[in-house]
C-alpha positions as CSV (number, residue, x, y, z in Angstrom):
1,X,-14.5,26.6,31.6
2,X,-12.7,24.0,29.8
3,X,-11.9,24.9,26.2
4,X,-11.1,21.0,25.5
5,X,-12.1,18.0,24.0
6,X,-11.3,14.2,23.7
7,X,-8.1,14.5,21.2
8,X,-7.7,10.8,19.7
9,X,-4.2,9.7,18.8
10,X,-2.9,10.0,15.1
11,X,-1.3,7.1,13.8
12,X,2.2,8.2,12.0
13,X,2.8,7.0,8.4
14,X,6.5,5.8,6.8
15,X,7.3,6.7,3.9
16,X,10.4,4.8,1.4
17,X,12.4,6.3,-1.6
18,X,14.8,5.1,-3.9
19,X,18.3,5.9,-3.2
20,X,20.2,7.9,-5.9
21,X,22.6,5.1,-7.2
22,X,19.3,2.9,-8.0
23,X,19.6,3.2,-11.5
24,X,23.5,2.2,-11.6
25,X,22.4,-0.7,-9.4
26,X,19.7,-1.9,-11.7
27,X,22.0,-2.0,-14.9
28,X,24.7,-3.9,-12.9
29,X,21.9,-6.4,-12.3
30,X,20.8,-6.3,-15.4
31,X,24.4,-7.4,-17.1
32,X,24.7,-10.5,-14.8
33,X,21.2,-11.4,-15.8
34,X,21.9,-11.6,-19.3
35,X,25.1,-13.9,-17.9
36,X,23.3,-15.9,-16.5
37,X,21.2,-16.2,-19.0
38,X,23.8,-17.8,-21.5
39,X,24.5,-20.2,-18.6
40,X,21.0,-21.2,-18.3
41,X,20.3,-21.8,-22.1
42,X,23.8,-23.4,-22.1
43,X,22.3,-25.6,-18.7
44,X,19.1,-26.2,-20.4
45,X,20.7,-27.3,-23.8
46,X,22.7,-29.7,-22.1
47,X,19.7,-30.6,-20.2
48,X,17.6,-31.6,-23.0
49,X,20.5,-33.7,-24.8
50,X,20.5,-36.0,-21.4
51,X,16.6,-36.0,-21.6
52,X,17.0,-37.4,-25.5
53,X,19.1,-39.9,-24.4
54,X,17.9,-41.2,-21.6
55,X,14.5,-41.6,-23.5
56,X,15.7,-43.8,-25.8
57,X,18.0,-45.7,-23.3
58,X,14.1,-45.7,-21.6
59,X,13.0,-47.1,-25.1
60,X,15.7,-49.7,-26.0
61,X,14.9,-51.0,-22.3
62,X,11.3,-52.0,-22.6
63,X,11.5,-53.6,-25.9
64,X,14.1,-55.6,-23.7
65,X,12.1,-56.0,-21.3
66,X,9.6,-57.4,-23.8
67,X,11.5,-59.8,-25.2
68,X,12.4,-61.3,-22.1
69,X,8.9,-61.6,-20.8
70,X,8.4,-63.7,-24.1
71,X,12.0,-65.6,-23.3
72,X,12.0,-68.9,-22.4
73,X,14.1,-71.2,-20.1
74,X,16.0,-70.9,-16.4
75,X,17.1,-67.4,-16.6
76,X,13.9,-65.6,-17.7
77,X,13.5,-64.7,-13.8
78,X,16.7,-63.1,-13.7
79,X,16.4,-61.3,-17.4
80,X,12.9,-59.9,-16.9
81,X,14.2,-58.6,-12.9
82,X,17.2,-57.2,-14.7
83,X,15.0,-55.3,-17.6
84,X,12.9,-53.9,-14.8
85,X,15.6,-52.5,-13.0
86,X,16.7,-50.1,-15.8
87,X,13.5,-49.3,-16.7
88,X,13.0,-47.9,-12.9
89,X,16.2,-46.2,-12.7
90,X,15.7,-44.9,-17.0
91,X,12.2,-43.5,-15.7
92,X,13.5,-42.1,-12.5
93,X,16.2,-39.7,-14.4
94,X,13.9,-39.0,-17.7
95,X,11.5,-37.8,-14.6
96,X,14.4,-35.9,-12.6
97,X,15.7,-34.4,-15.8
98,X,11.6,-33.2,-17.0
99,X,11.9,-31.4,-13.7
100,X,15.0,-29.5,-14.0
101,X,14.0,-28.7,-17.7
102,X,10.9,-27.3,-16.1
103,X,12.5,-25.6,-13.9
104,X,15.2,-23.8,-15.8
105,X,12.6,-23.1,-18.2
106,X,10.6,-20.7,-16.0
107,X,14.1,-19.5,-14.3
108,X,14.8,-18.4,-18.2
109,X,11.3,-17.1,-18.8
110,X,11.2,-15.2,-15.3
111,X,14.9,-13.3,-16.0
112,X,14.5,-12.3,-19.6
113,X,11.0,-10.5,-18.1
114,X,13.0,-9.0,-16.0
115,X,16.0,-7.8,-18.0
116,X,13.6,-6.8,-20.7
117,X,11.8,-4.7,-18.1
118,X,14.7,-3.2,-17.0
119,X,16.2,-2.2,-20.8
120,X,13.2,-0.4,-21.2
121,X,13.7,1.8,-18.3
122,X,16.8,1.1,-16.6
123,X,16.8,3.8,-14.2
124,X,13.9,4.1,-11.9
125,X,11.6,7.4,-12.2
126,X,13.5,10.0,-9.7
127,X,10.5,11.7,-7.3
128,X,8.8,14.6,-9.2
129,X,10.3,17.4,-7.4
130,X,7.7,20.2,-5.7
131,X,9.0,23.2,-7.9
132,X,5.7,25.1,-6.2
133,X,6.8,28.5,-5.5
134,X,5.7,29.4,-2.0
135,X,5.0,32.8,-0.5
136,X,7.2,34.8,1.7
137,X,4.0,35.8,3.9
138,X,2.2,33.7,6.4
139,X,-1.2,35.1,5.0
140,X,-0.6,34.5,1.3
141,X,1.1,30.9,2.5
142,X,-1.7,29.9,4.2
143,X,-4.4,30.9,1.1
144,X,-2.3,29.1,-0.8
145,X,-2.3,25.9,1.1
146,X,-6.3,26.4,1.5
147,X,-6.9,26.3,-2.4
148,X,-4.9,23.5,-2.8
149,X,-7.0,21.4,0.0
150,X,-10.3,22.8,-2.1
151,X,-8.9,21.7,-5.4
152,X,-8.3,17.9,-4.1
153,X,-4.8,18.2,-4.1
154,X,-4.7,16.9,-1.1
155,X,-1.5,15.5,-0.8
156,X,0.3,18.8,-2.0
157,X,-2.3,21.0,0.8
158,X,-1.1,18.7,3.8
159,X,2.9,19.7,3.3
160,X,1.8,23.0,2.9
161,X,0.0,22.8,6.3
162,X,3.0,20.9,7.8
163,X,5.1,23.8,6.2
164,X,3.4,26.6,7.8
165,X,3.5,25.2,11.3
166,X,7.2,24.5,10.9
167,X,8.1,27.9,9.4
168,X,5.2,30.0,11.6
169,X,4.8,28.1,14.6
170,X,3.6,31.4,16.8
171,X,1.6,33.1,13.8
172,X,-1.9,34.5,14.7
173,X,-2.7,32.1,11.5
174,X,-1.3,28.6,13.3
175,X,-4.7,27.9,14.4
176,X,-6.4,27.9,11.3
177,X,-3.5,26.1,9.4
178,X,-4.2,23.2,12.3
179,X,-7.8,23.6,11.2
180,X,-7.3,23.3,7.5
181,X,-5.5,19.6,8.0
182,X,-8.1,18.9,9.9
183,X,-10.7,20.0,6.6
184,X,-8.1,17.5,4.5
185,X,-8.3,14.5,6.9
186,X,-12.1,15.0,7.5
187,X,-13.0,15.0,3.7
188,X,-11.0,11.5,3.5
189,X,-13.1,10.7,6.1
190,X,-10.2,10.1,8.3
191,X,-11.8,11.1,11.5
192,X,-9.2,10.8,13.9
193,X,-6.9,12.2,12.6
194,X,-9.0,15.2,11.8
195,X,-9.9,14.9,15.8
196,X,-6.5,15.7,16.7
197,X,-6.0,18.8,14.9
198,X,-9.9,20.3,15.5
199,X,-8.5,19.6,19.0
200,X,-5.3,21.7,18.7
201,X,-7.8,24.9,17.4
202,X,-10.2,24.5,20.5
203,X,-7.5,23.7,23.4
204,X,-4.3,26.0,21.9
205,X,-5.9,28.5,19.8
206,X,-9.6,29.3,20.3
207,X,-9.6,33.0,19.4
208,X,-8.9,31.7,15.8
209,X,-11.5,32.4,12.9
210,X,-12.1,28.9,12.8
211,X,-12.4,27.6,16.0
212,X,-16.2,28.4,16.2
213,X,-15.8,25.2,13.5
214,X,-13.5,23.4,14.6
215,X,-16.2,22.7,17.5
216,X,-18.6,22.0,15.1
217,X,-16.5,19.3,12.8
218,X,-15.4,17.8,16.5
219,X,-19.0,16.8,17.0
220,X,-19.6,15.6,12.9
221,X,-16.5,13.3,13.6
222,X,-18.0,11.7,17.5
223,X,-21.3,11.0,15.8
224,X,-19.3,9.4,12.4
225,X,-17.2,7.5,15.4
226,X,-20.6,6.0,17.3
227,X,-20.0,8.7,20.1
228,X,-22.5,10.5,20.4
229,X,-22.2,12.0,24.0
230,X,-19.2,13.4,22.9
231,X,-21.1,15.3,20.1
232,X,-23.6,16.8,22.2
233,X,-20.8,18.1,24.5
234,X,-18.9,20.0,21.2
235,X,-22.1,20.9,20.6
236,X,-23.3,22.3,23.8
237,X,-19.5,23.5,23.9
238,X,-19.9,25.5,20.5
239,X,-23.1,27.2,22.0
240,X,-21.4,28.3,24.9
241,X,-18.2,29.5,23.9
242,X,-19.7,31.1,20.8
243,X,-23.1,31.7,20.9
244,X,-23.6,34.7,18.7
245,X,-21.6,32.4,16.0
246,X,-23.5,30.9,12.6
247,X,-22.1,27.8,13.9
248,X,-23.4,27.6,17.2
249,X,-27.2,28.2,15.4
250,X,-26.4,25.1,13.4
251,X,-25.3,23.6,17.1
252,X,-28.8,24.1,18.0
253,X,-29.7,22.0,15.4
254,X,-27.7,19.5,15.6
255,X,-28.3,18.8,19.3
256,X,-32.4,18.5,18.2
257,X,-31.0,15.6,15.6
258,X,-29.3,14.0,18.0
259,X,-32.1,13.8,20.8
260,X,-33.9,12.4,18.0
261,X,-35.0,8.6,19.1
262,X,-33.8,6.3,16.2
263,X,-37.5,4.8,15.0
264,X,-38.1,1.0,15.9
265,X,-36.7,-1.1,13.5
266,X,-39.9,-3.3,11.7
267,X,-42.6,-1.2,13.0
268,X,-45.8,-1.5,14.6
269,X,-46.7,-4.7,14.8
């Protein structure tokens, strides 16, 4: 019979690092930031003198504007269109020059965060590197690996897993190293993913220790994924395969739970 079950497909993740020369990069940037900083301030000075005038060019025009409304005679038409006309183009650049003050404002703000960032650590933290010392032996490898998935070092116990089927790929052990990145991915509740390597112990290695398990966390993962026909089977599975097994009495049990109608929701009526 069959040693198999549905073995769901396990999504790959990217990972990104900082290249070596970061740090030197990060200085270079931050030297023509404070360059351009000086031509900013020098921008926005010059900025704010144009503003200065032009606001009392602004000025000078509506109090000639008013006293050509109050003018009287033939050419108070052409004096009051004339006083309008700079006061619409005096507005226009007060207004255009507010918004590039504005805006190299927040261009000066934004790159003095930045460089200030930067001078207080200029050179991005390297990686921590994994100074672990690892064991020569499959056995003590693979103990290793397991009390670092127990302490919740996860991240640290799945290389170690990936490790040991790189470096051991035939051991006797290869099952239960499958089965103990399956434990990792299962207590994230990543059930897939766990799927996939309970899936490798039942199909590729079922005379390992924990394949009687590997059965039994299959069918915890179909009924956490909605499928529960494919829990009773690693059930039923587990039972058959290894029936004198501690597992397969907890099998038994499992399979009554399951049978179990869910109550109606509400009640009797």
């Amino acid at each position: 019979m069959r040693r198999s079950i549905v073995i769901v497909t396990v999504a790959l993740a990217s990972g990104c690092f900082f290249p070596a020369d970061r740090g030197q990069l990060l200085e270079g940037r931050v030297d023509k930031l404070a360059d351009d900083n000086k031509k900013l301030k020098a921008t926005l000075e010059e900025t704010q003198g144009k503003l200065d005038a032009t606001t009392l060019q602004l000025k000078s025009a509506l109090e000639q504007l008013d006293q050509a409304s109050r003018t009287t005679g033939a050419n108070i038409g052409v004096k009051v269109d004339s006083a309008l006309q700079d006061v619409a183009t005096l507005r226009g650049q007060v207004e255009s020059y507010q918004f590039k003050l504005t805006e190299l404002e927040a261009k000066l703000a934004a790159a003095e965060k930045f460089a200030a960032s930067a001078a207080v650590n200029p050179r991005p933290e390297e990686p921590k590197k994994d100074e672990l010392k690892r064991p020569e032996e499959p056995k003590e490898f693979l103990k290793l690996a397991d009390e670092k998935a127990k302490a919740g070092d996860n991240e640290l116990a799945r290389r170690l897993y990936a490790e040991f089927m790189k470096k051991w790929p035939r051991d006797e052990l290869i099952g239960d190293a499958h089965f103990g990145l399956g434990e990792v991915h299962f207590l994230e509740t990543k059930c897939r993913e766990a799927l996939y390597e309970y899936g490798k112990v039942i199909q590729d290695h079922p005379k390992a220790k924990s394949a009687p398990m590997a059965y039994l966390r299959s069918a915890d993962c179909f009924k956490e994924l909605k499928m529960v026909d494919e829990a009773k089977l690693a059930l039923n599975e587990l039972i058959k395969q290894y029936a004198k097994s501690e597992q397969a009495k907890l099998a038994k049990t499992r399979l009554v739970e399951l049978d179990k109608k869910p109550a109606p929701k509400g009640g009797k009526k």
